[in-house]
N, C-alpha and C positions, 0 to 999 in steps of 0.2 A: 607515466603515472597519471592515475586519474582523480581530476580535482574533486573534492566530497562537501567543496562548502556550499555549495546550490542546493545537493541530498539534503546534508545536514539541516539547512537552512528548513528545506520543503518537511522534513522529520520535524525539526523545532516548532511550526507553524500549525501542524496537524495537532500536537501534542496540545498545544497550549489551547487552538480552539477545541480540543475534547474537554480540558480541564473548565472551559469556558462553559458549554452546553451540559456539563456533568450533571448538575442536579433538575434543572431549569428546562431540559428539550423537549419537545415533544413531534411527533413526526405524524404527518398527512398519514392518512388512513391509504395501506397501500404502499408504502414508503417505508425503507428501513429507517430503526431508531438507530442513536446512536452508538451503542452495545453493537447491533449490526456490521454499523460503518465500520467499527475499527477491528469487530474480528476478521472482515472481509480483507481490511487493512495488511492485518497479521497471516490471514492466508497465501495473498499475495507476496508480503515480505519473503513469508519460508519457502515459498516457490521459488523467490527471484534469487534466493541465498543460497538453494542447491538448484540454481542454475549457475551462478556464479563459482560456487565449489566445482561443482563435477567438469568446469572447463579450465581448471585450474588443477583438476584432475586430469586432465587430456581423457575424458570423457566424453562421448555423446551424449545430447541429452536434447531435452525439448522444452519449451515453454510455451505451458498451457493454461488457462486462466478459467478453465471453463468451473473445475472444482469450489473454488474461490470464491465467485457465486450461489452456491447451491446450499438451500436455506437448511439441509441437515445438517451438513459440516459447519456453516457459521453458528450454528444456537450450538454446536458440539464447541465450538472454537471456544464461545463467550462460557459454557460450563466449565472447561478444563481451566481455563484463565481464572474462574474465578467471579466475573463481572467486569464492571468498568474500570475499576483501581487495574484490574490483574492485566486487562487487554493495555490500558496504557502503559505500564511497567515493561509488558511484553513489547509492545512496540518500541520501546525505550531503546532496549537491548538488543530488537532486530536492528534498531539503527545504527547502532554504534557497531555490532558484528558488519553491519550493510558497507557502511563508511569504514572501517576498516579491512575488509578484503579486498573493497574497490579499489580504496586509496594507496594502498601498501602491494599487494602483492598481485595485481594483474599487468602481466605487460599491455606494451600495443598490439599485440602481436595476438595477443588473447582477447581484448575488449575488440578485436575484426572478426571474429572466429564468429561462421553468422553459426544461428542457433533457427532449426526449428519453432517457427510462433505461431501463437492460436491466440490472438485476443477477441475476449467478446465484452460486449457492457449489455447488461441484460441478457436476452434474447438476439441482440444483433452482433452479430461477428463480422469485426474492426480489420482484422489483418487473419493471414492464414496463409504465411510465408515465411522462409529463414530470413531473418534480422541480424543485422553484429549484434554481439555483446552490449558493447556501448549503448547501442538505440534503446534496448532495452530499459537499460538503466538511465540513459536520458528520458526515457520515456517517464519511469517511476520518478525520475524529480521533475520535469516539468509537466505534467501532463497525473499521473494516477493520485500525488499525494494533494496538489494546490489544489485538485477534482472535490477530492474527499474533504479535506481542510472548510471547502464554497459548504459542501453536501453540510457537512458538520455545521455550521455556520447558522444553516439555513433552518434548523432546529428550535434555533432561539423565537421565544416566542414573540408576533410583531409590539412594540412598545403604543401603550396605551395613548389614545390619541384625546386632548384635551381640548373641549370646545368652550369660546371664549364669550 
């Protein structure tokens, strides 16, 4: 069985800095806002969740991240959602689906099973190799959501500096 409180944790951490940046963000010209960050968030979730499925399926399947980024699908993401309340809600929900088919129903035997991978950030492609299961998902708690969590963060506008 595989531990889900690092996920869980990296889920809780994003969540709250969205709620943090909610009204207050503003983002470098160039640079996704926050609406972005987290539909890109939620692309990524429902990928890595029918990655997860379909191996739990004794399916093939692939994981590709390239969709995830592509600025029609994310402003489609943030419309279907809703906005900001709806992409966070959504997120809510991929997590707790995420955390629960990791932690409950994947053997060992499943989180090795490599998986076709495409990851890109941007324009630069990261990996372009079968990965286990697991890496994946190690990947998405240490590495994609603490990313996003900084990215989100980094929103907030700098605090007014007082000269004395």
């Amino acid at each position: 069985m595989f531990d889900t409180t690092a996920l869980r944790a990296a889920y809780d951490a994003l969540l709250d800095a969205a709620v943090t940046v909610a009204d207050t963000a503003t983002s470098p010209p160039g640079e996704w806002n926050a609406d972005q960050i987290l539909a890109h968030v939620t692309l990524v979730d429902a990928t890595t969740i029918g990655v997860v499925a379909a191996v739990t399926a004794g399916s093939h399947t692939v994981y590709d991240t390239r969709l995830t980024l592509d600025p029609w699908t994310i402003d489609r993401a943030i419309t279907l959602a809703g906005g900001s309340a709806g992409l966070r809600a959504r997120i809510s929900g991929q997590a707790d689906a995420m955390c629960a088919l990791v932690g409950s129903s994947l053997s060992e035997t499943e989180l090795d099973i490599p998986v076709s991978t495409r990851l890109l950030s941007g324009t630069t492609l990261l990996l372009d190799r079968p990965v286990p299961l697991r890496d994946i998902i190690t990947g998405l708690t240490e590495v994609e959501l603490p990313g996003h969590t900084k990215q989100l963060m980094a929103l907030l506008p700098e605090p007014a500096v007082v000269s004395a």
